[in-house]
Structures are given as C-alpha cells and as structure tokens.
N, C-alpha and C positions, 0 to 999 in steps of 0.2 A: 493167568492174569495178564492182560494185557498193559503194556509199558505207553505211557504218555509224555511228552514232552510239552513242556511249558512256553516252548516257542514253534508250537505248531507240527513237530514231524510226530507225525503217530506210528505204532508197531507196525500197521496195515500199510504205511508208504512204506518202509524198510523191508518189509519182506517181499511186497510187487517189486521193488525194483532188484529185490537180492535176486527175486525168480528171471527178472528179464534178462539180468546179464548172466546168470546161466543157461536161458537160453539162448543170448551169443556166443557161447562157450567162451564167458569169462568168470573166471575164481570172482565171488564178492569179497571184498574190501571196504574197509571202511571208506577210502577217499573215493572208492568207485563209486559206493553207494550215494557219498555227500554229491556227486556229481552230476548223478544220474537225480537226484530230486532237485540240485540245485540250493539245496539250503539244509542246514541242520548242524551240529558240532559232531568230533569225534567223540565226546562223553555222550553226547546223548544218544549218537547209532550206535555205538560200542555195545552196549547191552542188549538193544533190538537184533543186531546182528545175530549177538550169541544164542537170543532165545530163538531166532531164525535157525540157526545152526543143531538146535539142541532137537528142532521138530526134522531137520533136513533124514535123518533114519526111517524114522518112523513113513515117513511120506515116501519114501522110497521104498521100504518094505526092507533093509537093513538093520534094523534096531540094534545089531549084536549079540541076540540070543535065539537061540533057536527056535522058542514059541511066537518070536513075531516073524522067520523065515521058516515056515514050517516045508517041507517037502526038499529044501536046497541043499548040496553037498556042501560036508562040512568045510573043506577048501572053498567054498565061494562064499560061503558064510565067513571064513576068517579072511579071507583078501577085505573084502569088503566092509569090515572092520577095521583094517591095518588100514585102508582107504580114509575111512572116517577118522580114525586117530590123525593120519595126517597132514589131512583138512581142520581138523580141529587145533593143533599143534601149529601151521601157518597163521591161521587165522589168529590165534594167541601174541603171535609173532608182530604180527603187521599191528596189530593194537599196540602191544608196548613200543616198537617202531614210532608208530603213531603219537601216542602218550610223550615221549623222547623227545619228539619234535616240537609238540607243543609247551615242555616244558620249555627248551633253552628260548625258544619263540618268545615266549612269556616274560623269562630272564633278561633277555635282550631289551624287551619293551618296559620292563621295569626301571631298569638303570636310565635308560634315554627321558623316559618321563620323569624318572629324579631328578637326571640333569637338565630339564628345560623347565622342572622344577625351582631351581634354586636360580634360573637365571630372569625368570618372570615373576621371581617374589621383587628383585629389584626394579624390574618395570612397570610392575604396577602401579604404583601410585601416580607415574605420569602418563597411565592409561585410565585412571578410574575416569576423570575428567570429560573425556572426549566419549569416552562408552556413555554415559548419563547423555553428553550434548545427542549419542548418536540413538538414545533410548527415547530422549523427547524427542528429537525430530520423527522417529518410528512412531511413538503415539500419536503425533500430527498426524502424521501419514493415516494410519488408522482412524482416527477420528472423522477426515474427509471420505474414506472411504466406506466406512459407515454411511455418511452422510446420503452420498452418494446411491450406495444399496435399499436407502428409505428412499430413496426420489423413484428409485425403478418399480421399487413395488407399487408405490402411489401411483405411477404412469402403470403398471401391469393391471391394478386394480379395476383404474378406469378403462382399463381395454376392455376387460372382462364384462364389465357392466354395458358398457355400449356393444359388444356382442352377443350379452341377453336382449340386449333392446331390436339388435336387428333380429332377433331369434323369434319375440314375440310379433314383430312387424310382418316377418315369414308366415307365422301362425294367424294371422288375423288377414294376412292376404288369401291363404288357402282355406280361411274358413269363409272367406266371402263369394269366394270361386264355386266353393260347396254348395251355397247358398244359390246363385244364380245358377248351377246347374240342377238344382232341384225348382227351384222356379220354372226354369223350361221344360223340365217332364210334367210338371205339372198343367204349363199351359199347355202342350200338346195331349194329355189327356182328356182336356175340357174342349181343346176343339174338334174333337170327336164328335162330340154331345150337343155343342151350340156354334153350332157354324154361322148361325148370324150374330152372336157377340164374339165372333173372331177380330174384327176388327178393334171393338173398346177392347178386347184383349189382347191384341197386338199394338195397339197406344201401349193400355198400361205394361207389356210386357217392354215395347221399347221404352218408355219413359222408367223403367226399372231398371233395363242395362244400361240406358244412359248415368240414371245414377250412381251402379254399382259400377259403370266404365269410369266416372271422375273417381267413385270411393277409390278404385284399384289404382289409377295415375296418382293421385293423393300418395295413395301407398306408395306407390314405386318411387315418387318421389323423396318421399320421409326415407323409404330407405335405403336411396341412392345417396343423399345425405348422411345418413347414417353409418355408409360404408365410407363415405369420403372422411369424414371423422375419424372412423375408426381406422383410416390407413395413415391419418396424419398422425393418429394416437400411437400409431406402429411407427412409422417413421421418429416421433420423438425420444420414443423407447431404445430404439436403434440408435440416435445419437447419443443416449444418456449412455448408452454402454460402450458404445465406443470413446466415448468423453472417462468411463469409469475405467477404459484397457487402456486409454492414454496415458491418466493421471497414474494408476497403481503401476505401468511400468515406466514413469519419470522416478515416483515414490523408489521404487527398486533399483533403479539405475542409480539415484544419489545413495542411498546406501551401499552399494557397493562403491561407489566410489569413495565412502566413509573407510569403507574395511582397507578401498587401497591405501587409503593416505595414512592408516593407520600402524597396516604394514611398511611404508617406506619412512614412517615416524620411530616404528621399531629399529629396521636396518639402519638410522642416521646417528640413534644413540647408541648401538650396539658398536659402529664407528669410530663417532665419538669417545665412546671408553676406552676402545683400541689406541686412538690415537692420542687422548691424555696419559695411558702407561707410558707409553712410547716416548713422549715427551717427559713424564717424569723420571723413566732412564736416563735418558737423553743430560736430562738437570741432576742428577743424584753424579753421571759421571764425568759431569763438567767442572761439579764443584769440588769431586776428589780430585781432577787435576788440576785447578786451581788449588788445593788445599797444599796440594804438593810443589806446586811453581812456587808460592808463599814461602813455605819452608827453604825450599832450596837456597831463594833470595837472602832469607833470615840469615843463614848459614854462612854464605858470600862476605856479605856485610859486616858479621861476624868474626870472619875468618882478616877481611881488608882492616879492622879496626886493633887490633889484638896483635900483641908480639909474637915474633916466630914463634920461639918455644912455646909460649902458650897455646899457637895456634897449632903447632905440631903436637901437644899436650891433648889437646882436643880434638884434633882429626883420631887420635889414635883412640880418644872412649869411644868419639860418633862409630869407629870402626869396628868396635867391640860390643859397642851397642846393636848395630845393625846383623854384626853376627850372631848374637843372642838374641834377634826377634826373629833372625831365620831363621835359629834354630828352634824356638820355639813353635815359629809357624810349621818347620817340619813335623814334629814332635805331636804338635795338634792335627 
C-alpha cells in the first residue's frame, strides 16, 4: 500500500530521491531525503523511508533467505544480511535522532509561545483599536481596487469588441477583393467571345473597379479608424493598470507602515512598563529611607526632651529591642 501525505510528499518522491542519493553513494536519511525534495516533515518521510528500506532486499536480490538468493554461497548470503541489519539498525537510529530533535525543538517553542503569550494578553486591548482602524483602511483599499479591476474589464471588453469589428471589416474587405477578382475572369472570358462589346465592357468593368476601388478606400478607412480606436482603447487599458499598480502599491506601502508604527507602539509600552517598575523601586526605596530618617528624628527629639535616666532607661529597651528584631530577622 502506498503511504500518502497530506501536505503533498507522496511514497513515489521518497523512494526516487532515497534511490538518487544512493546512487551518489550516500546512506538515505531522513534530512537527506527532506532535502533532496525540498519539503516534507520527519513524521511524514519517516515511514516512506522504512517501506523504502523494507523493498531495498528484495530489489537487490538479498531478502535473507535463501529462496530469494537462490544459487549464492551461504557466506554471501549472511554478509549481506548482517549488511541489511545494519542499514536497518542506523536508519532506526537517525529517526529517533531525528524524533529527539524535533521534540526539544517543539519544547523550546512551546515555552517561548507561552511567554509571548502572557506578555500580549496585556497588549492587547491597546492593540485591538488600531488593528480595526488598520482592517478598515485595508477594506478601503480593497474596495477601490475592486473598483478599479471592473473599469479594466469594461475597457478589456470594449477592446475585444472593437477587434471583432476590425475582424469583420478584414472579412468584408477580402470578400470584396473576392468579388472583383471574379469579375475580371469573368470579363476576360467574354472578351474572347465579343470583342466588339469589349469596350461597354471595359466601361462597365472599369466603372465597377472604380466602385469596388472607393468600396475598399471606404474600407480601409473604417478600418484605419478602427485600429486607431482600438490602440487608444489599448493605451487607456495600459494606464488603468498602471493607475491599478500605483494605487495597490501606495494601498501596500501604508499598510506596512501601519505594521511599523504598530511595532514601535509595541516597543514604547513595553518601555514604558520597564521604566514605571523602575520608578516604582525607585518610590517603594525612597520612602523606606524616609520612613527611617523619621524615626530616627522621633528618637533624637525624644532622647533631647526626656531626663538622662529615662533617656538612658530607653536607649537600653531601643537596644534590646533592636537586638530582638535581629535576632528574629536571623531566625527568619
């Protein structure tokens, strides 16, 4: 049964390219093989590899029994086994290799999307704002360029019609051509016959080219006009579109300039938050050393107002105090 993948690498790419880099004389691998197509995951060659690997006997006339190497010595028959094992045993290898990789890969990108996660739940809401302003302006944009793509077709339309018109003007000039050149076999056969009404038939034959000579100037003029038309109808076509690759890359250019201002809106808050912590350190350890200047004055004041004893009374609890919140603080 053949193995399909959902994102385009079929069995049939996997095994041409397992076969081409063995005929470089290179082992396939899995990243050899993503390399050599260009596109595919390791889950998905990983299997096509193996069922590559499971036909590589058989196709070689190896299988490991002796009814599919009939006539080989049994030594060439077990080398060439002990071969296969391992090729198969590498290739085992280079997979969960493989697999390993892609796990911590994954790991890595998990955690980084959590945290850019949690840091753009808090930016959002002064992003929704500006995405809407930067959604309508995109519908604008769209809308004229719609706009735009109906005015081409309408100018393509009329192109198209005035190149049927010069189409049929071609076809009624070469039927007239038709026309006058059957006329004059005709009068050359009758003046075989009547050589004295050569003349009234040389009138009316020229009084016939004369006509069919204004019909065909007629002609040519309608559709010398015609092409003149039809090149102004070209030429307007030509500026509509150039007017349509001007306008959709101004339309493009402001958008991306939406995305930059969006980004340097990102970096100004992200700043910003940096530098209000900052500042609120800043205030959290200004006001413990104020809290502590305070005290100390308390104390001063305190100590200036109060009789010795008392005040030597009371240096000695602050003292016993201060060493009971050391020790406490040690203790914690």
């Amino acid at each position: 049964m053949q193995l399909k993948s959902a994102r385009g690498v079929q069995q049939d790419d996997v095994w041409v390219a397992a076969d081409a880099l063995i005929a470089q004389g290179l082992r396939p691998t899995i990243e050899r093989v993503r390399q050599h197509l260009g596109r595919g995951s390791p889950n998905t060659v990983s299997p096509m590899l193996e069922a590559w690997f499971a036909t590589l006997g058989p196709r070689l006339g190896v299988s490991g029994t002796e009814k599919d190497m009939p006539g080989l010595p049994a030594t060439v028959q077990s080398s060439a086994a002990k071969l296969w094992e391992i090729a198969l045993s590498q290739a085992r290898q280079d997979v969960e290799s493989s697999f390993a990789k892609d796990r911590e890969t994954l790991a890595a990108e998990r955690a980084a999307v959590e945290l850019q996660a949690s840091t753009l739940t808090q930016q959002e809401a002064v992003l929704v704002e500006r995405l809407a302003a930067a959604d309508r302006a995109h519908e604008v944009s769209q809308k004229q360029i719609s706009a735009l793509e109906n005015q081409l077709r309408y100018l393509q339309t009329i192109l198209a019609e005035r190149d049927n018109k010069i189409a049929e003007v071609q076809a009624r000039l070469s039927t007239v051509e038709q026309q006058r050149e059957a006329e004059r076999q005709a009068f050359d056969e009758k003046s075989k016959h009547h050589v004295e009404e050569r003349l009234r038939s040389d009138e009316r034959a020229l009084a016939n080219e004369r006509r069919l000579m204004a019909e065909i100037d007629r002609e040519r003029q309608e559709l010398k006009r015609a092409k003149a038309q039809a090149t102004e109808l070209q030429q307007r076509a030509l500026d509509a579109t150039n007017a349509l690759e001007t306008r959709t890359n101004e339309l493009t250019q402001r958008l991306r300039n939406t995305d930059e201002e969006l980004r340097i809106a990102h970096q100004a808050l992200a700043a910003a938050n940096e530098r209000a912590e900052e500042l609120r350190a800043l205030l959290n350890a200004q006001a413990d050393t104020n809290a502590d200047v305070l005290k100390q004055l308390q104390a001063m004041m305190a100590v200036q107002t109060r009789p010795p004893a008392v005040t030597q009374f009371k240096r000695r609890n602050k003292s016993k105090t201060k060493d009971q919140i050391n020790s406490n603080k040690t203790s914690s």
